[in-house]
N, C-alpha and C positions, 0 to 999 in steps of 0.2 A: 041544904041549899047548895044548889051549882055556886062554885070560884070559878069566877072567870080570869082573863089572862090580864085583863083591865084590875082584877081586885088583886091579884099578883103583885103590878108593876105601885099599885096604891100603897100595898102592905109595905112589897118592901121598901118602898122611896121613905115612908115612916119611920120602918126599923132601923134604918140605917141612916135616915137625915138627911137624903139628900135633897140638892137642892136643883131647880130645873135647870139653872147654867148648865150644872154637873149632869143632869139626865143629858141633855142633850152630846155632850163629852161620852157620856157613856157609848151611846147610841151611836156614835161617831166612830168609837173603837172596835164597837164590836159590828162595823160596817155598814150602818145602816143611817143615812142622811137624813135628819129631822129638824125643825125648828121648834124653838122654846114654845110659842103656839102651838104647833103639833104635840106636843110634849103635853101642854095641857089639855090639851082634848083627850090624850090617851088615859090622863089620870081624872077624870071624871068617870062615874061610875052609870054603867048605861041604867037606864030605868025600868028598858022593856026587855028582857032578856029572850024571851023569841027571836029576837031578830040580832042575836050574834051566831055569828059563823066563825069559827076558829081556822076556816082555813080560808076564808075572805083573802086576798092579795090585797097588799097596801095600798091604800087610795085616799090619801086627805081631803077629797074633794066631797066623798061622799058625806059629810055630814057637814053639817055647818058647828053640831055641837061637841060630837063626838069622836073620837078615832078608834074604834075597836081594833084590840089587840090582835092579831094572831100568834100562831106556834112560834111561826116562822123571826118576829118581830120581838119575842120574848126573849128567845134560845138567841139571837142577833146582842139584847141587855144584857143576859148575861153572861155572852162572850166578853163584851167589854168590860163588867164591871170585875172580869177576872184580870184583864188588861189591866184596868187599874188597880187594882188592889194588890199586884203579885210581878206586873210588867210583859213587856210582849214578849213570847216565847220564840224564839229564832228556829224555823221547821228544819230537821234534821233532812240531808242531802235525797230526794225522791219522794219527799213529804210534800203535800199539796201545801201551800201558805196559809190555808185557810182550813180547818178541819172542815167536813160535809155536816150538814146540819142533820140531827139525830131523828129517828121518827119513834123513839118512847115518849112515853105519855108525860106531858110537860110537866107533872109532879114532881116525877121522877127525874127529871131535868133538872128540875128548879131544887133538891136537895143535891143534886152531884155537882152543879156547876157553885151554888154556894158553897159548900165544902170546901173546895178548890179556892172559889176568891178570897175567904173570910179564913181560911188556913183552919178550919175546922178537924179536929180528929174525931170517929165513931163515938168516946167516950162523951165529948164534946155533943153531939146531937141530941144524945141521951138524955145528958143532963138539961139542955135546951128544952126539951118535949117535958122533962120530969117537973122543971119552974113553972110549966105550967098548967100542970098535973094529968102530963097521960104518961103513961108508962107504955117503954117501947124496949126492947130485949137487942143486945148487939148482932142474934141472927136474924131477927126480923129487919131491924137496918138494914143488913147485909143485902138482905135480897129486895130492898129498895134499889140498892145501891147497884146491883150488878143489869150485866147490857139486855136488854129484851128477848135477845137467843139463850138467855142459857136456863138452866131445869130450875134450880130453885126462884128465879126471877119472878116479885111480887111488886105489881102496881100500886102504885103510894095511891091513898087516897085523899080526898079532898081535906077529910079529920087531919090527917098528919100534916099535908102540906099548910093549913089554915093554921094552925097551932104552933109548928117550926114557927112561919114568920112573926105569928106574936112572941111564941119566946124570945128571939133575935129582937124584937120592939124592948124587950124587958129584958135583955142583957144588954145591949146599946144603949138604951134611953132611961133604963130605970125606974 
């Protein structure tokens, strides 16, 4: 079954408790202006899955029930929820303020930028994926983990990225 970027922001607002105040906070830092409304539109789960577009531009108007996610609106969450969790990073002198937003496959987003907010280390992933019985080797992370140009670079799949966030539900929430 397709994970869409709406059952992403579902998973992890579970795993990790947050609360819509807080989404919207998130979403604020990691540059992206929304209201607690919008925020719940985003976390309702679409019904008819034809008709999501991952690369749809934001538009809260479009639906009266729903806000489908894009890439672009995801990787924006969790820019910020690294802001919070770790604080804003001051851009070294010729650094753009903002990094440019990544075009790997948001999987692979969604385990590198959690890493970084949740202070994860590899061994760390590991053991997250192993609670909740798949087994993943630290070179096959690896080549989650590395940029989309390089040789060994492997596409996370929907298996891995579904499973992290429940393990992260069940080392958070117990």
């Amino acid at each position: 079954m397709l994970m869409l970027n709406n059952d992403i922001l579902i998973r992890l607002r579970y795993a990790l408790d947050i609360k819509d105040k807080e989404m919207v906070k998130v979403f604020e830092l990691g540059g992206l202006e929304v209201t607690k409304d919008e925020v719940q539109k985003m976390l309702t789960k679409p019904t008819d899955v034809s008709d999501y577009e991952a690369d749809k531009d934001f538009n809260p108007a479009d639906s009266e029930e729903i806000i489908h996610v894009n890439n672009r609106q995801l990787e924006l969450f969790l820019n910020g929820l690294i802001i919070l969790k770790r604080g804003k990073q001051e851009p070294k002198p010729g650094q753009p303020e903002r990094p440019p937003l990544s075009d790997e496959p948001v999987n692979n987003i969604l385990i590198k930028k959690l890493k970084i907010a949740l202070k994860l280390t590899s061994e760390d992933i590991v053991a997250i994926l192993e609670e909740v019985g798949v087994a993943i080797t630290k070179s096959e992370l690896s080549a989650l983990l590395r940029k989309k140009d390089h040789k060994n670079f492997k596409e996370c799949g929907d298996k891995y990225a579904r499973n992290f966030l429940k393990g992260l539900a069940v080392r958070y929430r117990g």
